[in-house]
Backbone bond lengths (Angstrom), bond angles and torsions (degrees), N, CA, C in turn:
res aa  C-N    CA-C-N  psi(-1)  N-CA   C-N-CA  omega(-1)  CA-C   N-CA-C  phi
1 X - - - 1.436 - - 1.529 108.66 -
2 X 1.435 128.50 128.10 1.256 140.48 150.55 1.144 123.54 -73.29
3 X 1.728 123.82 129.09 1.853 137.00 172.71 1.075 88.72 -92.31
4 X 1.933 97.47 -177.11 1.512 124.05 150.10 1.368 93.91 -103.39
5 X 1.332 99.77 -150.67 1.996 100.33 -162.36 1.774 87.99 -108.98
6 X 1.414 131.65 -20.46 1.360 105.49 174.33 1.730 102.69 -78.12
7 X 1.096 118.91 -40.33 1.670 91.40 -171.31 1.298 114.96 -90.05
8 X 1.658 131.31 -2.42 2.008 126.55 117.93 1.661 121.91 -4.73
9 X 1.742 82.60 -66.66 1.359 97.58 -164.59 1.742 111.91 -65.34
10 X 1.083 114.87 -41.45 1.688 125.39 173.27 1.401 107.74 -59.78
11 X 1.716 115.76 -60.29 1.218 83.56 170.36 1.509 160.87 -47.78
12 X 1.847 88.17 -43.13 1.368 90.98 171.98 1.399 140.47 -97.13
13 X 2.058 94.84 13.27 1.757 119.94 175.56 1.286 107.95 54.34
14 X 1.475 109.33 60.60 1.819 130.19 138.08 1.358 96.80 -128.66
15 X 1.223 90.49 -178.09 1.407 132.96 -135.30 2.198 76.88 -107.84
16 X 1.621 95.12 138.49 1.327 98.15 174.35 1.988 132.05 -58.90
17 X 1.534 85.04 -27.14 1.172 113.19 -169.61 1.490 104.11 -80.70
18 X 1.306 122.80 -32.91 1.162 111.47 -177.01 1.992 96.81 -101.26
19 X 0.764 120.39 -33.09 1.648 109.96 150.74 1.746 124.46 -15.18
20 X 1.943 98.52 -76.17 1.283 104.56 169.45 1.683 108.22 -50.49
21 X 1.519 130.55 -69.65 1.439 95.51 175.47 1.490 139.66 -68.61
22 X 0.972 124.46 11.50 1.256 120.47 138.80 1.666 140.45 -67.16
23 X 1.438 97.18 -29.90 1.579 109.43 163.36 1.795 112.51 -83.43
24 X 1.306 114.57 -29.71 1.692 107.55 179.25 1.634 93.70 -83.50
25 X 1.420 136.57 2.26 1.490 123.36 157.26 1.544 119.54 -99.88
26 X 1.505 104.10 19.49 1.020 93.97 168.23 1.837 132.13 62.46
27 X 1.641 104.25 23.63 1.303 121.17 -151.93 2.050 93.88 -129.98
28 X 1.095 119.31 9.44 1.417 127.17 171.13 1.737 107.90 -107.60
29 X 1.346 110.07 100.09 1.399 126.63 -177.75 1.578 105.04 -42.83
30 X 1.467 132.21 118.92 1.601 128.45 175.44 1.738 122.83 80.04
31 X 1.002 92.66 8.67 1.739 98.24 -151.65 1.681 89.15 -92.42
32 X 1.404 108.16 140.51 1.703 108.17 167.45 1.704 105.35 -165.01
33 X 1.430 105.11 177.02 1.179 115.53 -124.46 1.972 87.67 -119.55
34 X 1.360 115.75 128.84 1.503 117.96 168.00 1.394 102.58 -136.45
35 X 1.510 85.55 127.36 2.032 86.15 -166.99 0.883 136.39 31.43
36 X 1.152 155.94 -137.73 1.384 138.71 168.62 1.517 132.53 -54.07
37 X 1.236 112.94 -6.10 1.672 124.33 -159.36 1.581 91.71 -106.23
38 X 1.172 84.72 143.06 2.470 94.70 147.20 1.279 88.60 -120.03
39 X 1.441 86.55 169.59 1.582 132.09 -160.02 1.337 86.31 -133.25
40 X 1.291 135.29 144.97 1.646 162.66 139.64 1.269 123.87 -95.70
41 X 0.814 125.53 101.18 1.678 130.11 164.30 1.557 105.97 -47.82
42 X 1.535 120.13 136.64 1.727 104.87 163.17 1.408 114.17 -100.96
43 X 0.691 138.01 114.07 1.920 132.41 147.86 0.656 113.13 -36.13
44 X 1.971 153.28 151.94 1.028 156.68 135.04 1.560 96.81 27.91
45 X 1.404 114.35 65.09 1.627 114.43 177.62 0.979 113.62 61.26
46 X 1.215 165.14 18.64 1.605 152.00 111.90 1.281 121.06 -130.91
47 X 1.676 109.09 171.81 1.401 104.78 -177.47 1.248 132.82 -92.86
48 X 1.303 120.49 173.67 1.597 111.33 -162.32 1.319 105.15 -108.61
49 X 1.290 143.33 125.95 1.392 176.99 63.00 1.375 100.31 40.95
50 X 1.279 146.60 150.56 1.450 161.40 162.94 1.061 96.50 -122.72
51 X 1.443 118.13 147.78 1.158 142.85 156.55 1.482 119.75 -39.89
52 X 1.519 114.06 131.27 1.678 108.94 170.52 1.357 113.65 -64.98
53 X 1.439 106.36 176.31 2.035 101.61 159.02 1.174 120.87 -128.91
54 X 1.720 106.98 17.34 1.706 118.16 179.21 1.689 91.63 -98.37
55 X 1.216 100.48 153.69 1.581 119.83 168.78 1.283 122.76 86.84
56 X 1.450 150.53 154.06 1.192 147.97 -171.30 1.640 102.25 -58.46
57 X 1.297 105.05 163.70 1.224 134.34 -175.74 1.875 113.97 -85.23
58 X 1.317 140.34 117.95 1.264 118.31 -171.42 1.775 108.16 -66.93
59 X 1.092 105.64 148.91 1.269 119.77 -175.39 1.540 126.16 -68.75
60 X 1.409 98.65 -14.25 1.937 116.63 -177.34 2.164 80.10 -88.72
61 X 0.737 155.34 41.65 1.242 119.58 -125.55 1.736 84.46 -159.63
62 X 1.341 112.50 -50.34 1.537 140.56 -151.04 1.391 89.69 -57.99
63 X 1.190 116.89 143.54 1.669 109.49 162.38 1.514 96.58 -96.04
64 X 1.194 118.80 169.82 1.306 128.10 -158.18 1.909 101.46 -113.02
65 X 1.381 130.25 106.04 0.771 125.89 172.15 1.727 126.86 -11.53
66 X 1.321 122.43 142.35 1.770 104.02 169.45 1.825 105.91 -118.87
67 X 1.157 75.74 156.37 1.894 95.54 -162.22 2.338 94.73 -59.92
68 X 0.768 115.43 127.98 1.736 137.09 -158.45 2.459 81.35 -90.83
69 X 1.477 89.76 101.02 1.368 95.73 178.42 1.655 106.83 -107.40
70 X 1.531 112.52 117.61 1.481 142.77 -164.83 1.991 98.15 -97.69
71 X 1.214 107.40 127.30 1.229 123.78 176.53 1.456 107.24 -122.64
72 X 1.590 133.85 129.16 1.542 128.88 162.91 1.413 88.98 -160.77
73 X 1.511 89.76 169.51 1.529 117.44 -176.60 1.530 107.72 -100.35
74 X 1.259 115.90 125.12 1.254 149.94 176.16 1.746 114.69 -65.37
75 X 1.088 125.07 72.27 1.369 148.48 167.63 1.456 110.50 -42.31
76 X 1.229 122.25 -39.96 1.689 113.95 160.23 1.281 112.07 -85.52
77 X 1.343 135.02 -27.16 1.616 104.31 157.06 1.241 123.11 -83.84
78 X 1.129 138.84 28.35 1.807 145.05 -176.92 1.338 87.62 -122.83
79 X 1.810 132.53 -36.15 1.820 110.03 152.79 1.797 127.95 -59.73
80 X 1.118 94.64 -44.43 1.187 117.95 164.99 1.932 135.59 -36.11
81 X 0.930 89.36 -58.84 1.741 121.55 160.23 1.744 98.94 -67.79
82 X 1.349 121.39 -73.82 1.524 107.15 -168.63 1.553 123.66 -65.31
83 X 1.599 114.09 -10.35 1.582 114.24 -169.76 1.754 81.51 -99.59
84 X 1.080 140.36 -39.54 1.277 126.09 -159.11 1.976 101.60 -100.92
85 X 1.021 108.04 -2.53 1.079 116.55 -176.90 2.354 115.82 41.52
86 X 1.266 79.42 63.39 1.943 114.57 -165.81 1.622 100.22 -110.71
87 X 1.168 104.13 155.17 1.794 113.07 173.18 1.273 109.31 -120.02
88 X 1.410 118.46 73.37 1.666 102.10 -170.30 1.514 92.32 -94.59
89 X 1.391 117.88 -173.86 1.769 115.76 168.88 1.083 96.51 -84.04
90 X 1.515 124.03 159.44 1.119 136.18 153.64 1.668 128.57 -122.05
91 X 1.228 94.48 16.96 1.448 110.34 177.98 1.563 105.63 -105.88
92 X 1.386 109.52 111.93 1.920 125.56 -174.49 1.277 97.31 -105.44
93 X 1.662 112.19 136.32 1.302 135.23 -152.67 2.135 90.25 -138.85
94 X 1.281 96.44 98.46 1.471 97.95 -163.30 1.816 105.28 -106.69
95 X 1.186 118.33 129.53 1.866 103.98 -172.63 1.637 88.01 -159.56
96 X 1.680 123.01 118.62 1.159 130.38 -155.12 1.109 125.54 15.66
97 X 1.556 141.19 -77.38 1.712 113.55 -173.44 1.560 87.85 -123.85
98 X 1.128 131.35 12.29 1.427 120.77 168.41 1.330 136.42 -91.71
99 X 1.189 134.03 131.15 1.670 134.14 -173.89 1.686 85.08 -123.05
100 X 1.862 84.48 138.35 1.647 94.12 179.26 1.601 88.98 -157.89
101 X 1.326 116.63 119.18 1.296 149.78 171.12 1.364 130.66 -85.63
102 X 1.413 115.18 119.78 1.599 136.08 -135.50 1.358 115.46 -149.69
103 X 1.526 120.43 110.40 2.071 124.60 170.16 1.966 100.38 -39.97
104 X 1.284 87.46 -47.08 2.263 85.66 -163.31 1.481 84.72 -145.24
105 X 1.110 99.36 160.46 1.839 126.87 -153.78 1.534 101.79 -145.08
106 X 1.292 134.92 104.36 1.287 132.58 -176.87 1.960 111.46 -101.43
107 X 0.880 108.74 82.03 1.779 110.46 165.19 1.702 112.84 -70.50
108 X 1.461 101.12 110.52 1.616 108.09 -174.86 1.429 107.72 -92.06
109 X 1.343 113.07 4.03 2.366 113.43 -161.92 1.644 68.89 -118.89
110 X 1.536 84.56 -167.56 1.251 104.18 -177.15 2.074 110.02 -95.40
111 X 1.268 119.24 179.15 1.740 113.97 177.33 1.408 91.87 -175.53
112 X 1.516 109.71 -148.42 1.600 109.94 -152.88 1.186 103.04 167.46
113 X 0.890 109.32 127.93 1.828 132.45 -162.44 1.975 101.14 -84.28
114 X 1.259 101.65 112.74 1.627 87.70 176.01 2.092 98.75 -122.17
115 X 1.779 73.57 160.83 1.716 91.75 -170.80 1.346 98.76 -120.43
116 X 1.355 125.16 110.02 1.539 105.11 178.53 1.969 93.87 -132.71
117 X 1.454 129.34 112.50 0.939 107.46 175.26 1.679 121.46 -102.88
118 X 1.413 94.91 0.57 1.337 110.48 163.74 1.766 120.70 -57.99
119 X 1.237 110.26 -54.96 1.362 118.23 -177.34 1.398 96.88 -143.95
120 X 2.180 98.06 106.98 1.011 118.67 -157.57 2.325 72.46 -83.02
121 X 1.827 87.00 -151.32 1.575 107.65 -168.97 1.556 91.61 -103.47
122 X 1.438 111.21 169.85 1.340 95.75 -178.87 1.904 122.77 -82.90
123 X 1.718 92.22 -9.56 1.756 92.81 156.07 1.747 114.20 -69.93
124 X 0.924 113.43 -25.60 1.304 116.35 -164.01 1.471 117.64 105.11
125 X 1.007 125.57 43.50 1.557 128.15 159.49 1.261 117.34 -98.77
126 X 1.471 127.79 131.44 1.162 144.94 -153.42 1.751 91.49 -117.27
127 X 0.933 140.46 -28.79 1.678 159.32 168.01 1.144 119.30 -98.28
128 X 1.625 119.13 109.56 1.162 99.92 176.47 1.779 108.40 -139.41
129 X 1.572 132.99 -173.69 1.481 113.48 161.63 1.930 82.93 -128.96
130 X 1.263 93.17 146.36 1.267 112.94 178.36 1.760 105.34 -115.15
131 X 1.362 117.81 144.74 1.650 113.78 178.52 1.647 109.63 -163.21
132 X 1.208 105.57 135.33 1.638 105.66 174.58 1.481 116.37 -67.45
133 X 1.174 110.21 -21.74 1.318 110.70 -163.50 1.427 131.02 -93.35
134 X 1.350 139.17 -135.50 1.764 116.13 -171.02 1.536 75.14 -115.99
135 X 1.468 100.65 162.31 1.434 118.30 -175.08 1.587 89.87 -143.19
136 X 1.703 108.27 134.63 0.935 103.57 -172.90 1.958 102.50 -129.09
137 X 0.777 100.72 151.21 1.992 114.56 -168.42 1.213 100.85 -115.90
138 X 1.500 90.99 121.53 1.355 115.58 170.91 2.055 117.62 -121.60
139 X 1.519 99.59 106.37 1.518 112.71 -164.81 1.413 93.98 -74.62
């Protein structure tokens, strides 16, 4: 069902005037404009409103940072493996205080290969891939 902006405005108890700026921001879901009039789409009986982008953010609201999971290859066990002639993994799967060691390492999101030889890791990796996303180990 299509309104005008006063019976918009009733439904959703503002004020017409502040209706129209809400439709000249472009913040009324479907809504458009024929000559002088808008048109409103209803949703399940009224229209849909978008979110502003002035003012703080509610605080229940925040997404919660995710823990930054570091993958590199382990250069003392790839010595390790060739003098003892051993198959350990050498692929370290690092995500706050855990190291978990892996043959192949599958990253399904996206990540990014960093080179820092300035400020190696605190194992000492100078190479590393960093990724937000789940990393999954395959022994």
């Amino acid at each position: 069902m299509i309104v005008g902006t006063t019976e918009a405005a009733h439904i959703l108890k503002i004020s017409t005037a502040r209706l129209r700026v809400l439709l000249s921001a472009g913040r009324v879901q479907g809504a458009y404009k024929t000559g002088k009039m808008w048109l409103i789409p209803l949703f399940d009986g009224e229209p849909i409103i978008q979110r502003g982008t002035r003012g703080p953010d509610p605080r229940w609201c925040n997404p919660r940072s995710l823990p930054k999971t570091i993958v590199h290859v382990n250069s003392q066990r790839i010595r390790q493996n060739q003098k003892h002639q051993e198959q350990l993994p050498v692929i370290t799967v690092k995500t706050r205080n855990t190291n978990t060691y892996g043959h192949i390492v599958e990253i399904p999101g996206g990540c990014r290969v960093v080179y820092c030889p300035d400020k190696p890791l605190p194992c000492g990796a100078r190479v590393w891939i960093e990724t937000l996303h789940e990393v999954r180990i395959i022994s």
